[in-house]
N, C-alpha and C positions, 0 to 999 in steps of 0.2 A: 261033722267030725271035728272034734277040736287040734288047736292048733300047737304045735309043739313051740314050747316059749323061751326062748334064752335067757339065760341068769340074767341078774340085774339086781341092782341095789335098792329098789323100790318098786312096789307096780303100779304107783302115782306121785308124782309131784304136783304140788299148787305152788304154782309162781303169787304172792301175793295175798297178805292174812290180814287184808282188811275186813268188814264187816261179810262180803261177800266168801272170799275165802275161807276166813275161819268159819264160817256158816257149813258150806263144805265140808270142810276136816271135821268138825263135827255130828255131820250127817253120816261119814264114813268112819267113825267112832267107835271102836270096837267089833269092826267089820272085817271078816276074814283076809284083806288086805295090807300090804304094808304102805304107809303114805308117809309122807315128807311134804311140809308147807313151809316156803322161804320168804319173809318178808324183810322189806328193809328194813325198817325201824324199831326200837324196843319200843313198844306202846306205854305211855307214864300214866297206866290208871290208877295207880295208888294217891293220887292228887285229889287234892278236897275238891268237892264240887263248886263249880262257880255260877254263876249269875248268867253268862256266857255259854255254856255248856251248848253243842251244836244239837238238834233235835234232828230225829228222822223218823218219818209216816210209816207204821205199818198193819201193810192192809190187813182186812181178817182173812187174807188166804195165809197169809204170812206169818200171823199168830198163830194161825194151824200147822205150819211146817212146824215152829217151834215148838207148839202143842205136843207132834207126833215126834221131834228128836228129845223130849224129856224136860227141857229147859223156861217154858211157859211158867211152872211155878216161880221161879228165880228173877224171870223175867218181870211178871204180872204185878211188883207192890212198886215197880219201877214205872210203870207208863199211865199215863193219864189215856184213857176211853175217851174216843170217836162217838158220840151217840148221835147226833148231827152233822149236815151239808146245808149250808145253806150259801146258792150260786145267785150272783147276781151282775148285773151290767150297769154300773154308774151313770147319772143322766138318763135311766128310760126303771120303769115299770115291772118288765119280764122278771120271774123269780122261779126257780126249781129249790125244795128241799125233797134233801134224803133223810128219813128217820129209820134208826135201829128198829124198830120194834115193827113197819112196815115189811123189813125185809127178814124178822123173825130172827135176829142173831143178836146175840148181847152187847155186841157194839160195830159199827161200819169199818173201825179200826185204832189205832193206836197209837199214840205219840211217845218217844224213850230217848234221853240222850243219848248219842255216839260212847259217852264216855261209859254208861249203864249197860248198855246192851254187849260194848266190848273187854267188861268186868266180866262177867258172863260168859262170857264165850271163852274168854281163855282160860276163868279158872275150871271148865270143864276141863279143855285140850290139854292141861297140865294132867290130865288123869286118862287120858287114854295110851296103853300099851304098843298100840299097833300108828301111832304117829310121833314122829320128829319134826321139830321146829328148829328151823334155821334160822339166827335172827345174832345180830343185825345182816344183812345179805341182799347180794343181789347176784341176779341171773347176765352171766355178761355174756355168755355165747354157749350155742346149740347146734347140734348135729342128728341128725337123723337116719338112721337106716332102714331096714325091712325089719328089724325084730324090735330094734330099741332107740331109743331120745339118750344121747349121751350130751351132759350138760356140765358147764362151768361155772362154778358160782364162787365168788371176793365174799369171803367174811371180815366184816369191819371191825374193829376194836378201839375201842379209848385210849387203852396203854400201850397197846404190841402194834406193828404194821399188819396189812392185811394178808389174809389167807389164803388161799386156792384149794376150794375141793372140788372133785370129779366124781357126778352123779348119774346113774343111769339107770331110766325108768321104761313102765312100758306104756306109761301115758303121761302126757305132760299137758297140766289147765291149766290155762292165762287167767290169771282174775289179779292182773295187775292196773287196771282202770285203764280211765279213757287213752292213756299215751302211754298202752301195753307196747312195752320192751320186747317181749315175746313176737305180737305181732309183726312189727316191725324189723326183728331177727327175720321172720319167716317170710316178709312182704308180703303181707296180706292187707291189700288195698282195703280200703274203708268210702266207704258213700259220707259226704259232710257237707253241712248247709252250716253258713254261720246263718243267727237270726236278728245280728245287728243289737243284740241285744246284752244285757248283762244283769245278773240276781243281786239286789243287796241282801244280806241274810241278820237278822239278827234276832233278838229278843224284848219284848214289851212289856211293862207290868197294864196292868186294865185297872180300872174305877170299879167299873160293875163286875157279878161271876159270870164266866162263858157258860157255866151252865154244857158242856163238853159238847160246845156247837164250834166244827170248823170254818170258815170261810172261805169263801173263792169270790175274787171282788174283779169284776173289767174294769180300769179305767183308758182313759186315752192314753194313757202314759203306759200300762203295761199291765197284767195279770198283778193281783196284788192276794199272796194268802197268810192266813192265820191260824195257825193250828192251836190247840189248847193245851198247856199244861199245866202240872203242880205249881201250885202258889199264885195262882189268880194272875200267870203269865201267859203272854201267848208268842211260839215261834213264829218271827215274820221274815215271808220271800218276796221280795218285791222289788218285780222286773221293769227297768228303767232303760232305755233308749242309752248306746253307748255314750253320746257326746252329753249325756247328762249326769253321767255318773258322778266325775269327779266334783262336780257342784255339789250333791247331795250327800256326798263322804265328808266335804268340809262342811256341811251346817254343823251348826250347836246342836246340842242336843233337846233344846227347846223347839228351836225352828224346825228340826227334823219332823217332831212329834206332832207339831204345827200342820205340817204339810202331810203327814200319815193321818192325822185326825180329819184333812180338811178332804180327802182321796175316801178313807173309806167309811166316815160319817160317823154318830155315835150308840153304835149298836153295842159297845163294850164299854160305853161310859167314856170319859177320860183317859187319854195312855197319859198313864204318871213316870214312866222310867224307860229311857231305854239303853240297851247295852251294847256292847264295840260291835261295829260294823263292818262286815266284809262283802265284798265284790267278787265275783266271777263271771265271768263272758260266757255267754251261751251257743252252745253247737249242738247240731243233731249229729249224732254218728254213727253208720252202722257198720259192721266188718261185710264184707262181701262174701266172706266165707267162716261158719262159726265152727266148723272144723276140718280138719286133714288128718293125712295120715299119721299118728301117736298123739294128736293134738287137741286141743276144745277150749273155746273159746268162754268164758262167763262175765256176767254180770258189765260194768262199762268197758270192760276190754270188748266186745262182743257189740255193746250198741251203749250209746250216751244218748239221754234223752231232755226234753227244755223241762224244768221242774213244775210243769205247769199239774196241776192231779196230782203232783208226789207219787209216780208210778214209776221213777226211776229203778230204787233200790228192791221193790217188788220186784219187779218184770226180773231180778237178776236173783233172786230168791226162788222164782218160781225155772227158772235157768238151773239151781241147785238142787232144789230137788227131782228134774227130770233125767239131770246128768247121774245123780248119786244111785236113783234105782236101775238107770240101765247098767250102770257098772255093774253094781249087786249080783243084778237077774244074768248080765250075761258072764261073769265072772263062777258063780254056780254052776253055770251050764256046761264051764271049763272051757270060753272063749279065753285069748288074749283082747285084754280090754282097748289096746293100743290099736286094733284093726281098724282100717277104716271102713268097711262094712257093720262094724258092730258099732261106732262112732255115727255113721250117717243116721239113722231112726232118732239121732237125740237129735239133729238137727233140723230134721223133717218135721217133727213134733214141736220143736220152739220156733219154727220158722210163723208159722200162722199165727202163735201168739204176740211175737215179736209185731209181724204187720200192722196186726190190730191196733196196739198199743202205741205204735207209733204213729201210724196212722190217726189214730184217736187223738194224741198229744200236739201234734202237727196241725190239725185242722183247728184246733182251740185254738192256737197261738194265731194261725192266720184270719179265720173267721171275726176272731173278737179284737184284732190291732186295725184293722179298717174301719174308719168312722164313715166311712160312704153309707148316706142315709138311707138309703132302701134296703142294704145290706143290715143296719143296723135295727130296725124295723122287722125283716124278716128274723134276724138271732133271737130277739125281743119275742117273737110269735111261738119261737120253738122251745126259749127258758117257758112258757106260760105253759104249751102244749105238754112238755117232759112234765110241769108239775102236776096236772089234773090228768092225764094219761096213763092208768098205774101198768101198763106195758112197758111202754116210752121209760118212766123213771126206773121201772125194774131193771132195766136193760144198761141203764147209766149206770146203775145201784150195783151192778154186777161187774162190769169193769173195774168200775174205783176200787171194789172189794178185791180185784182178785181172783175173782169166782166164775170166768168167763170160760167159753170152752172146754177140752179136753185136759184134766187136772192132775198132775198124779200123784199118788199115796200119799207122799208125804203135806200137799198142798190141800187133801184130803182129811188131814187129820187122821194117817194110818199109819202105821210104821211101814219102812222098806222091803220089809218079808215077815 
């Protein structure tokens, strides 16, 4: 029997309209509800493209949501194709590759700047009826009852001071990242391993073409990857030991190329170029509870992962589209979507995805940072075993993609209903 539902100003709020966010509001696009996504920042994608430009992996489960919310076209002349994995361990022999056409898809996945994919996304959101964006904004404080999330949100301005409005919804998403405000409104503890570690992120130009082969490199020093894209560049993450960072931000830009040429060897020819570099420290994190009552957790509000695979910004996609159809299906049914009975099935369902992946992500970073020789030896046995074993690789080939488990519609390549 459904539930009798108190007015309210919204029957969703997304705290948070970054890539995951507005992925969301997009999902719920034109969907018999009303939604509100508050972000803090004006996003400046009207800027020319730079050299710099931040890249992010997406898997082909993830080009299927896209596929199935409409936007794949828009998307598709923007991203450079996955058609290779090729994994390996510096100093030893063992090698896995994944190839596209083993695993029958057009490509394993996709490479897009931040600033392309968020061109995209919001010149949809500017066309949907049934959503408001709050921007520039943040969410400063929250209340909860039995029927509704009454919330407080500072709107910023350039010219005027700021504003005070009072919002009430009957569900309220965090997908305001790793150091969700929200969360933290609501003290909801988080499980967190630092890994001692830290990503430098940048961009390379190459000698030779990638030929749209990624890499995944061990060395002693730290996971080292390469993704491919437009213009004979390739995005590089390459995770270094905290107390080495600050050395390797000051080399030249020769030396640097020096020491990346002499790490991951020359399978790409010569790096001729590279561009500004940035650091972040690495934590694993996951929430202890990805939801409550009127609440849901997404994308790194929900869990932060080490960018080893590029399985971060997936696992928080494949989060959107399991949250987006339960709302749908049980909002049809004439539930209040804000229950926490009708909440819990979405987290029951990403709970096992979550593990995996985390799990999966975690044992790479530990397995392959120990040079303990019998250890290393055995990894060596298992890259050889995964490439001649088309079980073994399929199984790998299925994670990385996205494609693991129980999937839904939209990850699918369906629509919502």
């Amino acid at each position: 029997m459904a539930e009798k539902e108190a007015q309210t100003d919204f029957d969703l709020v997304i705290v948070g309209g970054g890539m995951v966010g507005a992925s969301l509001a997009c999902a719920l696009g034109n969907q018999p509800i009303k939604v509100a996504m508050v972000e803090a920042f004006n996003p400046k994608l009207d800027t020319p493209p730079s050299y710099d430009d931040r890249a992010i992996a997406l898997s082909y489960g993830t080009s299927q949501i896209f596929r199935a919310l409409g936007l794949w076209e828009q998307l598709a002349p923007n991203t450079t194709a996955i058609k290779q994995i090729h994994v390996s361990d510096r100093g030893h022999l063992g090698v896995t590759r994944i190839d596209h056409k083993e695993e029958h898809v057009e490509a394993l996945g996709y490479v897009i700047t931040a600033r392309d994919l968020g061109q995209v996304l919001y010149s949809v959101l500017s066309q949907y009826r049934n959503l408001e964006i709050v921007k520039p904004a943040q969410l400063t404080d929250l209340t909860i009852s039995d029927t509704n999330v009454n919330t407080t949100i500072t709107i910023n301005s350039d010219t005027a001071e700021p504003t005070t409005k009072f919002v009430s919804t009957k569900l309220l998403v965090a997908a305001d990242g790793g150091n969700s405000s929200v969360r933290q409104l609501l003290n909801i503890d988080a499980q967190q391993h630092d890994y001692q570690q830290t990503a430098i992120t940048t961009n390379v130009s190459i000698a030779r073409p990638h030929n749209n082969m990624a890499y995944e490199r061990f060395t002693a020093q730290g996971p080292l990857a390469l993704l491919p894209m437009a213009g004979e560049r390739c995005s590089l993450v390459w995770t270094r030991k905290q107390d080495e960072v600050q050395s390797i931000l000051e080399l030249s830009d020769e030396e640097f190329l020096q020491q990346l040429q002499k790490e991951f060897g020359n399978r790409l020819g010569q790096f001729t170029r590279v561009g500004q570099r940035q650091a972040y420290p690495l934590k694993l994190l996951k929430a202890n509870a990805q939801v409550q009552k009127r609440v849901a957790l997404i994308g790194n509000a929900a869990h932060t992962l080490h960018p080893i695979a590029g399985q971060g910004f997936n696992l928080g996609m494949r989060d959107v589209a399991t949250l987006a159809q339960i709302i749908i299906e049980q909002h049809q049914a004439g539930y209040d979507i804000g229950l926490l009975r009708v909440l819990q099935p979405y987290q029951q369902w990403r709970q096992q995805d979550h593990q995996r992946i985390i799990g999966f992500t975690d044992s790479l970073v530990k397995i392959f940072s120990n040079r303990f020789a019998p250890l290393a030896l055995a990894r060596n046995i298992g890259l050889v075993a995964t490439d001649i074993i088309p079980p073994l690789k399929h199984l790998l080939a299925e994670h990385t993609m996205g494609m693991a488990g129980k999937l839904p519609r939209l990850a699918r390549g369906l629509p919502l209903q």
